[in-house]
C-alpha positions as CSV (number, residue, x, y, z in Angstrom):
1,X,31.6,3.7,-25.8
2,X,27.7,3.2,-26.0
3,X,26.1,3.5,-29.2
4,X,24.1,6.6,-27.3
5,X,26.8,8.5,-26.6
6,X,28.7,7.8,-29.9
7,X,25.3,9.2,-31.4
8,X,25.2,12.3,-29.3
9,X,28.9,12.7,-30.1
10,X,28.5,12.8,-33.5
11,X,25.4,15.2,-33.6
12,X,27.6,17.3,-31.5
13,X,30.6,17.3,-34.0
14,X,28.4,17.8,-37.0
15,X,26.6,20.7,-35.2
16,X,29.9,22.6,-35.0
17,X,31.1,21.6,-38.2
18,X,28.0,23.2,-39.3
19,X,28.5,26.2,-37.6
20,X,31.7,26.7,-37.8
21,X,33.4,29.8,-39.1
22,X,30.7,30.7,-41.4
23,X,32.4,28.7,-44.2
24,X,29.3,26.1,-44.9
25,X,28.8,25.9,-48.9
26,X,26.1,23.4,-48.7
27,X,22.7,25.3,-49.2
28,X,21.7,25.0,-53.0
29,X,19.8,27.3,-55.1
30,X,16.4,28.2,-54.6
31,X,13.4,26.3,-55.3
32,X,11.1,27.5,-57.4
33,X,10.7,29.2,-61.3
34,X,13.1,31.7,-61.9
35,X,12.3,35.3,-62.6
36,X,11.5,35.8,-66.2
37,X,13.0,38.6,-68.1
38,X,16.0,40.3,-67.9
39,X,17.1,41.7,-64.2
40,X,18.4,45.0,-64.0
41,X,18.4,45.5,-60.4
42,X,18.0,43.1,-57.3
43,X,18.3,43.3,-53.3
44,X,17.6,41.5,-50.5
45,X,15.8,42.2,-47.8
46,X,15.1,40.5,-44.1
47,X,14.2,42.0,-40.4
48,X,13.7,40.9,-37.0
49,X,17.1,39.1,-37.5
50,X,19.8,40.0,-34.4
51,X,18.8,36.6,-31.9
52,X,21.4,37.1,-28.8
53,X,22.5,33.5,-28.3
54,X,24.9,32.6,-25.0
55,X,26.7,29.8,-27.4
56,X,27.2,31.8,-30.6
57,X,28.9,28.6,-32.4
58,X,26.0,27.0,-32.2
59,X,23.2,26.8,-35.4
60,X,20.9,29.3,-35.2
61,X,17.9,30.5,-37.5
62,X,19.7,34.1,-38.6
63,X,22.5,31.7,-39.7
64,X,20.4,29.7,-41.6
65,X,18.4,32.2,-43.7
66,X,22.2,34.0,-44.2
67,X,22.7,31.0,-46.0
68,X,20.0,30.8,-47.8
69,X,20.2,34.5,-48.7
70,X,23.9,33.6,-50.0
71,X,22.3,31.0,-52.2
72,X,20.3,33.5,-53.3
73,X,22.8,35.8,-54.6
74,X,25.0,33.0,-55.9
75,X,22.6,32.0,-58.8
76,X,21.7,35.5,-58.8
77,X,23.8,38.2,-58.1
78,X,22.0,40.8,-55.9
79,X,23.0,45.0,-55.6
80,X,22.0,45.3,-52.1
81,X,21.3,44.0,-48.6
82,X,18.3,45.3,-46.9
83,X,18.0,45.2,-42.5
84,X,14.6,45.9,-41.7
85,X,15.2,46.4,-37.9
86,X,15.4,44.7,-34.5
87,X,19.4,44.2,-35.8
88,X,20.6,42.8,-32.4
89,X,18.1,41.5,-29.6
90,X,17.2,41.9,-27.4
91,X,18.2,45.2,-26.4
92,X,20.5,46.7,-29.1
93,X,23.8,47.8,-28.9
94,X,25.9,48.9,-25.5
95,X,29.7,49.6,-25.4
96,X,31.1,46.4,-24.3
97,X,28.6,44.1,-26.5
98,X,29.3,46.2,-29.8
99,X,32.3,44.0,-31.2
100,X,30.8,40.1,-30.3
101,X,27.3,41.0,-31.6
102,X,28.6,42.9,-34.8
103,X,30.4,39.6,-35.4
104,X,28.0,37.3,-34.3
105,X,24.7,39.0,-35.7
106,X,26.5,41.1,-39.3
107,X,30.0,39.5,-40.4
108,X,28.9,35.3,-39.1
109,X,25.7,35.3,-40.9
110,X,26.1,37.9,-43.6
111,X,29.8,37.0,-44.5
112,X,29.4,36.6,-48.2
113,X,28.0,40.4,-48.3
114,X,30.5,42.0,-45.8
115,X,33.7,44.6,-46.3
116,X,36.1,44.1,-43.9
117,X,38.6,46.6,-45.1
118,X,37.1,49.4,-41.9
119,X,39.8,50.9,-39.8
120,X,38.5,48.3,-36.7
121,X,37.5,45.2,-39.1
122,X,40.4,42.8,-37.9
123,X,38.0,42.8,-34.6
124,X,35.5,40.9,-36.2
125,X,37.5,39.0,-38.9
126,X,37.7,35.8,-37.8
127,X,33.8,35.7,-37.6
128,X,33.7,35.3,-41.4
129,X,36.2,33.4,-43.3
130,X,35.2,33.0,-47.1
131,X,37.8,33.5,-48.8
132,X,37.8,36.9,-50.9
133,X,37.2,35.1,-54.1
134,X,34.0,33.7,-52.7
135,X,32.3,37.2,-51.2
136,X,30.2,39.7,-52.7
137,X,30.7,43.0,-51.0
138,X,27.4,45.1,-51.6
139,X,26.0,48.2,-49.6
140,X,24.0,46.9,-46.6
141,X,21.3,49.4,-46.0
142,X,20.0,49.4,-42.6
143,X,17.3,50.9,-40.3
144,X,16.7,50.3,-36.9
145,X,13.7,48.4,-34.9
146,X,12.1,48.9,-31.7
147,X,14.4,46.2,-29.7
148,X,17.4,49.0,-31.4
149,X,16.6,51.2,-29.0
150,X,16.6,49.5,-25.5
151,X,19.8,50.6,-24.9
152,X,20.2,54.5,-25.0
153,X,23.2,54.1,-27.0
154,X,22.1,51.7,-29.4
155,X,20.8,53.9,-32.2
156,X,24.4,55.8,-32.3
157,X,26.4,53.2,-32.5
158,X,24.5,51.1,-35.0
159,X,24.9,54.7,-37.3
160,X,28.3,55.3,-36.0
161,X,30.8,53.0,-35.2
162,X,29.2,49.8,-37.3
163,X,30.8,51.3,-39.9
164,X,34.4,51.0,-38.3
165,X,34.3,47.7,-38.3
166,X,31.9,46.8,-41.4
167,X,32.9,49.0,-44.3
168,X,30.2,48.7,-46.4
169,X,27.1,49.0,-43.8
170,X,25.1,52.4,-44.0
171,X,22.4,53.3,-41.7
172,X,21.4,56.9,-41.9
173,X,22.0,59.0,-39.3
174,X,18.8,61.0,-40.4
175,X,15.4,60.0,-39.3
176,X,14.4,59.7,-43.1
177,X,17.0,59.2,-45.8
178,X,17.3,58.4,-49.5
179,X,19.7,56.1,-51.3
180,X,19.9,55.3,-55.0
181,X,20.7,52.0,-56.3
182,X,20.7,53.2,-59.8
183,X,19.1,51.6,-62.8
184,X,15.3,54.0,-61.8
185,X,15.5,52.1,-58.2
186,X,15.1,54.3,-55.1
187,X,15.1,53.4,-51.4
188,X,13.7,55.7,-48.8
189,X,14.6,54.6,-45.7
190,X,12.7,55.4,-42.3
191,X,14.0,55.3,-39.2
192,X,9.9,54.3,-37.7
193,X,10.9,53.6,-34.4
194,X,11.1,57.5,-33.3
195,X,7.8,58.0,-35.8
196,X,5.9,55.1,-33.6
197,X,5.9,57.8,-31.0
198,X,5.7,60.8,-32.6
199,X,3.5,60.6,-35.7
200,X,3.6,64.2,-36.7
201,X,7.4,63.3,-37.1
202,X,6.7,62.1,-40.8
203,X,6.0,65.7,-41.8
204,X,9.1,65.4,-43.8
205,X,8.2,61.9,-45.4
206,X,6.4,63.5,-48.5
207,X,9.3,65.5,-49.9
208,X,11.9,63.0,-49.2
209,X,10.0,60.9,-51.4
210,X,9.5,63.1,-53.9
211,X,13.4,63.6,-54.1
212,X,13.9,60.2,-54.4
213,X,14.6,60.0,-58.5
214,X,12.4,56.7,-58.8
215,X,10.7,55.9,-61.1
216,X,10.5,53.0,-58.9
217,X,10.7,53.8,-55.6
218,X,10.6,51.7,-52.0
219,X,10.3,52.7,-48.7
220,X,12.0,50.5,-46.3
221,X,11.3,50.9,-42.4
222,X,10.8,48.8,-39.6
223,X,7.2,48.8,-38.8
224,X,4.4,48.2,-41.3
225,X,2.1,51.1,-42.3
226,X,-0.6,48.2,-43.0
227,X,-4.5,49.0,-40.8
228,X,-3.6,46.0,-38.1
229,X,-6.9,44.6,-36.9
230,X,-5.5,43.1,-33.7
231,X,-2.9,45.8,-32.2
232,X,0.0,44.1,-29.8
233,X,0.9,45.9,-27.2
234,X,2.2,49.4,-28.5
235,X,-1.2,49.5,-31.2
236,X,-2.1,52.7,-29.9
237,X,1.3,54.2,-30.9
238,X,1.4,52.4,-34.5
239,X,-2.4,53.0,-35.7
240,X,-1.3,56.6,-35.3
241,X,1.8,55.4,-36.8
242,X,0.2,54.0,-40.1
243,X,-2.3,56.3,-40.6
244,X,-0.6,59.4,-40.6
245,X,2.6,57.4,-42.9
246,X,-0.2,56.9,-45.0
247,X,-1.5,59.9,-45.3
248,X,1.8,61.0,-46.0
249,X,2.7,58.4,-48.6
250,X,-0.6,60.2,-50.6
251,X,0.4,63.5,-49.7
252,X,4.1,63.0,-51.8
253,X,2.2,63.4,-55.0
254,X,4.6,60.9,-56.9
255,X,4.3,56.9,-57.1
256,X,5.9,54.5,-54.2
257,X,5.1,51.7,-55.4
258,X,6.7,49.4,-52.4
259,X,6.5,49.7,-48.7
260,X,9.1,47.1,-47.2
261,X,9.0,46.1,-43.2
262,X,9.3,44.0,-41.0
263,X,8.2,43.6,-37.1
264,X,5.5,40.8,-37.6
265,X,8.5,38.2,-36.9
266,X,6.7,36.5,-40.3
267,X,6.7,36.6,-44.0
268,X,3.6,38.8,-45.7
269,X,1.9,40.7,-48.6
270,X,-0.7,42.9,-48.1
271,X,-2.2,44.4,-50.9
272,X,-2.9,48.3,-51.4
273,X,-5.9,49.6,-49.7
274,X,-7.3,51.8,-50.5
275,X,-5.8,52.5,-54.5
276,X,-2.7,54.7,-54.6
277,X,-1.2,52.8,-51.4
278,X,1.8,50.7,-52.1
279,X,1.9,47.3,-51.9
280,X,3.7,45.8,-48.2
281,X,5.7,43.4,-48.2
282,X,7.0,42.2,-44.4
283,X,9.9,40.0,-44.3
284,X,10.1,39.6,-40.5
285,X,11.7,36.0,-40.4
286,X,15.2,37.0,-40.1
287,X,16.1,34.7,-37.3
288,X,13.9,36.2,-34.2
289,X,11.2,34.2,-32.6
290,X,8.5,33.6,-35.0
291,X,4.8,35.0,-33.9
292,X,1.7,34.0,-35.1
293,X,0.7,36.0,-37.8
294,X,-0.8,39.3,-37.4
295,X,-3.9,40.2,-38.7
296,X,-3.7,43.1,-41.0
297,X,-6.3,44.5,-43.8
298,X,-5.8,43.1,-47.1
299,X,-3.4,40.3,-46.7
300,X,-2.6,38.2,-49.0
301,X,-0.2,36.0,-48.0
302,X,1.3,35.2,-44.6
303,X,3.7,32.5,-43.5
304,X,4.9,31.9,-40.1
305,X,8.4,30.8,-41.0
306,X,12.3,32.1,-41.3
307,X,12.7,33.8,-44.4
308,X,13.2,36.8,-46.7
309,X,12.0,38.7,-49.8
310,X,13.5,39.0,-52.8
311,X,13.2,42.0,-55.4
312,X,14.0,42.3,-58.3
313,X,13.3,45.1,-60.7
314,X,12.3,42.9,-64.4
315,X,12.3,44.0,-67.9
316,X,10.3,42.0,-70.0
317,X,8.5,42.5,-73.6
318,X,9.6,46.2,-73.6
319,X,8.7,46.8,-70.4
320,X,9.1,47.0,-66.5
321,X,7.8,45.0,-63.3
322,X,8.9,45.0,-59.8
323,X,9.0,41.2,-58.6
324,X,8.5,40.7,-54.8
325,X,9.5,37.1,-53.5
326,X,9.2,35.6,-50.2
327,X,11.7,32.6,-49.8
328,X,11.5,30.1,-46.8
329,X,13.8,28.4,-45.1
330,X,13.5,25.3,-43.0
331,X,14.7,23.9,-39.7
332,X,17.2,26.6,-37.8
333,X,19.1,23.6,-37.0
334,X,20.5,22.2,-40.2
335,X,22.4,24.4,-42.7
336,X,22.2,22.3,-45.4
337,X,19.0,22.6,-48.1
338,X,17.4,24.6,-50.3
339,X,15.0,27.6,-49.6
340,X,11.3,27.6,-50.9
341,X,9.9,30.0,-52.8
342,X,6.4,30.6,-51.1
343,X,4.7,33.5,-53.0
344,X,5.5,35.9,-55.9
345,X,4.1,39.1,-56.8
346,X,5.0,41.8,-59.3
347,X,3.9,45.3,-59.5
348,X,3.9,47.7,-62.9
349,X,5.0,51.0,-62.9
350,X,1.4,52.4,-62.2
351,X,1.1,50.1,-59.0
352,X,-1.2,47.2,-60.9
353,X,-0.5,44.0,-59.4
354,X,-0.6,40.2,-60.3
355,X,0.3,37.0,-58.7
356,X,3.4,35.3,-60.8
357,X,3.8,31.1,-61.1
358,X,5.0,29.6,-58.0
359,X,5.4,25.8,-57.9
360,X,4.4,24.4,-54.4
């Protein structure tokens, strides 16, 4: 046998190895200074994550920030998983794709996180096989993006029948919802795909934020509410879109502090403009295509890699921050090594923000 072939051989057998039944335990913990203070409440949260792939054994970048998200949680336990949208590429959901892509794009890359005790889970068992002394079942929270809608049954049966075969996935049915992840932590999620089009839509936004028991509370939707300076091709839909969400946001008459997206296929924070806005935070780099990043008033940090955000709800010195952190990941190709923590923020109760020590 030729030293080539023995070569490509043994890429080959390591690339499945690598992929193979989710079970890889080789990612390590973050990079980066921990979180100082005492955590009370933590998710994750990642979009733009459902890549279609024709050989689904194979690496892929949604694989590789799962892993890293797992590390995540292992050296600190999280209360929730976040899906900020665009959950199965390229065109949602359809009848006869429903069970490979639930195992492919949810239980394979999210494994550690997912229930599989739903009436139809044996369908997508043998995607994930940690053993169930090594998972950590929390809710997965979960709103649709604009790709979720392609196919006209998408949006029901991501609400619907997900649930039959992951147990612990919850996507509202409702356009807007709330969900309380106790310890003062509220999430509002928006369904901003049908609010793209029809602005006048987030009429109801104001109250169900103000029902939302906070004191910290975070809206989680697909599409940024940020001012984007360089629209992509549905800009005249969303600069409606994020001027009349902010508007609303104001109108509540009670404090969101965090507004958490994705869509951008990149990692960013953009600071509040004007004051009283919430700080955004878009976690786009679930596993899609990345794009170059999009231009948006008052950013503060943007990276064009895979990734997530972290956050954490901190008590420290008698009192309370929100930390928001952006982790990397690197090569889609390779489960093994750490990921980065690029950029760390914290907000106070009132909405004052800070930058927090990250080691480069």
């Amino acid at each position: 046998m030729s030293i080539d072939r023995s070569r490509w051989l043994l890429s080959f057998a390591l690339a499945a190895f690598l992929a193979s039944g989710g079970c890889w335990n080789g990612t390590g913990p973050p990079t980066g200074p921990e979180v100082e203070g005492e955590v009370t409440v933590s998710l994750l949260a990642v979009g733009d994550t459902g890549e279609s792939r024709e050989w689904a054994w194979l690496p892929s970048a949604q694989r590789r920030v799962g892993a890293a998200m797992e590390a995540a949680d292992r050296q600190r336990p999280i209360d929730a998983l976040l899906l900020l949208g665009d959950n199965f590429y390229p065109r949602g959901l359809g009848e006869t794709t429903l069970v490979p892509r639930v195992a492919m794009n949810v239980v394979r890359p999210y494994c550690r996180f997912v229930d599989l005790s739903a009436p139809r889970s044996d369908e997508v068992a043998e995607a994930c096989r940690r053993p169930p002394g090594e998972r950590h079942r929390v809710p997965i929270f979960a709103v649709l993006g604009n790709h979720d809608y392609r196919e006209l049954e998408s949006p029901r049966l991501e609400a619907e029948v997900v649930p039959e075969l992951v147990a612990n996935w919850d996507m509202p049915r409702e356009r807007i919802a709330v969900r309380e992840l106790g310890g003062g932590v509220s999430l509002v999620l928006l369904q901003s795909m049908e609010t793209v089009r029809r602005a006048q839509l987030l009429e109801d936004l104001p109250a169900a934020i103000r029902s939302a028991r906070g004191p910290w509370r975070i809206l989680a939707c697909h599409h940024p509410v940020a001012r984007t300076q360089s629209p992509d091709s549905e800009g005249r839909f969303e600069v409606g879109y994020m001027e009349e969400a902010r508007r609303r946001i104001a109108e509540a008459g009670v404090p969101l502090q965090l507004v958490v997206s994705a869509h951008h296929h990149s990692l960013q924070i953009i600071e509040p403009s004007p004051p009283g806005q919430p700080l955004q935070v878009v976690a786009g780099g679930g596993g899609g295509s990345l794009h170059p990043i999009t231009a948006v008033e008052g950013l503060r940090f943007a990276s064009s890699r895979h990734g997530f955000a972290r956050i954490d709800l901190v008590r420290r010195a008698g009192s309370e921050r929100l930390v928001v952190s952006l982790y990397t990941t690197r090569s889609p190709w390779l489960l093994t090594g750490r990921p980065s923590l690029a950029a760390r923020v914290s907000l106070a109760l009132d909405g004052t923000l800070r930058d927090e020590e990250v080691s480069r």
